[in-house]
C-alpha positions in Angstrom: -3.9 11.7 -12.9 -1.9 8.8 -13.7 1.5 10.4 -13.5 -0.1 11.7 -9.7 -0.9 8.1 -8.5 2.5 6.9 -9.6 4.1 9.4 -7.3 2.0 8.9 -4.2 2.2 4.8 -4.9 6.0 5.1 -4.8 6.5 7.9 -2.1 3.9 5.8 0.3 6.0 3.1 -0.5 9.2 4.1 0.4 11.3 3.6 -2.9 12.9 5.4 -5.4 12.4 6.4 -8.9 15.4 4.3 -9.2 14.2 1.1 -7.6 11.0 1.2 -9.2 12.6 1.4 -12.3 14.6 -1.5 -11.7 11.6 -3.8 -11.0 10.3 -2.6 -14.6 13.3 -3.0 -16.6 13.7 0.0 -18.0 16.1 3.5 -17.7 15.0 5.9 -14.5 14.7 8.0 -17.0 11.8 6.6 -19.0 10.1 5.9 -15.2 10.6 9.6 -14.4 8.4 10.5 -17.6 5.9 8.0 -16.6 5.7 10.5 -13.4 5.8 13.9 -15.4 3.0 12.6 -17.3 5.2 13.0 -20.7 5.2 9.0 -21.9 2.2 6.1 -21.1 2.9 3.4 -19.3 2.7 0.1 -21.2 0.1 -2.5 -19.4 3.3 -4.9 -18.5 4.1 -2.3 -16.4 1.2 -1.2 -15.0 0.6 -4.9 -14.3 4.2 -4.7 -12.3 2.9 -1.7 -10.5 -0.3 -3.3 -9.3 1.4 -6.1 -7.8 4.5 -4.5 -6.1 2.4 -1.7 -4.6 -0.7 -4.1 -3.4 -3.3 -2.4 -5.7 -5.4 -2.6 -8.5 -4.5 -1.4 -12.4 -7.8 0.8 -11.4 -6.4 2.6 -8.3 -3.1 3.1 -10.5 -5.5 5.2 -13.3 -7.2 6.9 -11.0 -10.6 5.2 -11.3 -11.3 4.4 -7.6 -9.9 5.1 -4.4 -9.4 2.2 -2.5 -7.7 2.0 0.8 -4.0 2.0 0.4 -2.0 -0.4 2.4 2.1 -0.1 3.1 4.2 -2.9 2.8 4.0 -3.8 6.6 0.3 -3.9 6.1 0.8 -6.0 3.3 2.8 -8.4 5.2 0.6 -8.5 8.1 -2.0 -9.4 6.6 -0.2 -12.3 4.2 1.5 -13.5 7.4 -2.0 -13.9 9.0 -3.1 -15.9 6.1 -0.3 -18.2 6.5 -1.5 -19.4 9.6 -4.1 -21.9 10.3 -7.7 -21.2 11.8 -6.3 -21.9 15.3 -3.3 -19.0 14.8 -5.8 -16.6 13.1 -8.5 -16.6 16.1 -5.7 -16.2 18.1 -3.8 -13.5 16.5 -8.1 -12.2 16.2 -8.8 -11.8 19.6 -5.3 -10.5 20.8 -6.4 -7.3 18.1 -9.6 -7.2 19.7 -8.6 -7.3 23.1 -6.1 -4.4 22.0 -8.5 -2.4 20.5 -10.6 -2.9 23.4 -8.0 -1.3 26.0 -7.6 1.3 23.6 -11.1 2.6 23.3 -11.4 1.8 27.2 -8.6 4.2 27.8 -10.0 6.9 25.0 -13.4 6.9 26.5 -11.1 7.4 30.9 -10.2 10.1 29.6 -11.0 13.6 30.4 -11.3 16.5 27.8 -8.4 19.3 29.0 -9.6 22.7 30.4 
């Protein structure tokens, strides 16, 4: 299950077995058997993991399946934490009025015949 999560982690994130492996200090090698399932991970990497894909040591295991965010989502959201309360409602009500038009435009629409 492990070896699984490691795969989709990466692959959702757009790098290689060689740039995660970097980021953990160790041969692509030893990271490729982290993927086949044939070594454990230690928890210093696990830990390196968790932050550098945006989710918990649990969601790495297998024990829950939270939603997973890409790296633009990640940056979204930090970039709207960044900004003060008057940026946020902002940035707030421009998605709202987006998603608005959106659903207006869903709901114009007639099924096809």
């Amino acid at each position: 299950m492990v070896a699984l999560k490691l795969r989709e982690y990466r692959k959702i994130n757009n790098m290689t077995q060689e740039e995660v492996a970097e980021k953990l200090k160790i041969a692509r090698v030893t990271y490729s058997r982290y993927e086949s399932g044939e070594h454990e991970m230690t928890y210093e990497s696990l830990a390196i993991l968790s932050t550098l894909y945006s989710v918990s040591i649990d969601s790495l295991l297998g024990r829950s399946s939270p939603e997973i965010f890409s790296k633009q989502e990640v940056c979204v959201i930090d970039k709207l934490r960044s900004l003060d309360e008057r940026g946020r409602q902002s940035v707030l009500a421009l998605m709202e009025h987006e998603h608005t038009c959106i659903k207006t435009k869903k709901a114009i629409k007639k099924p096809a015949r």
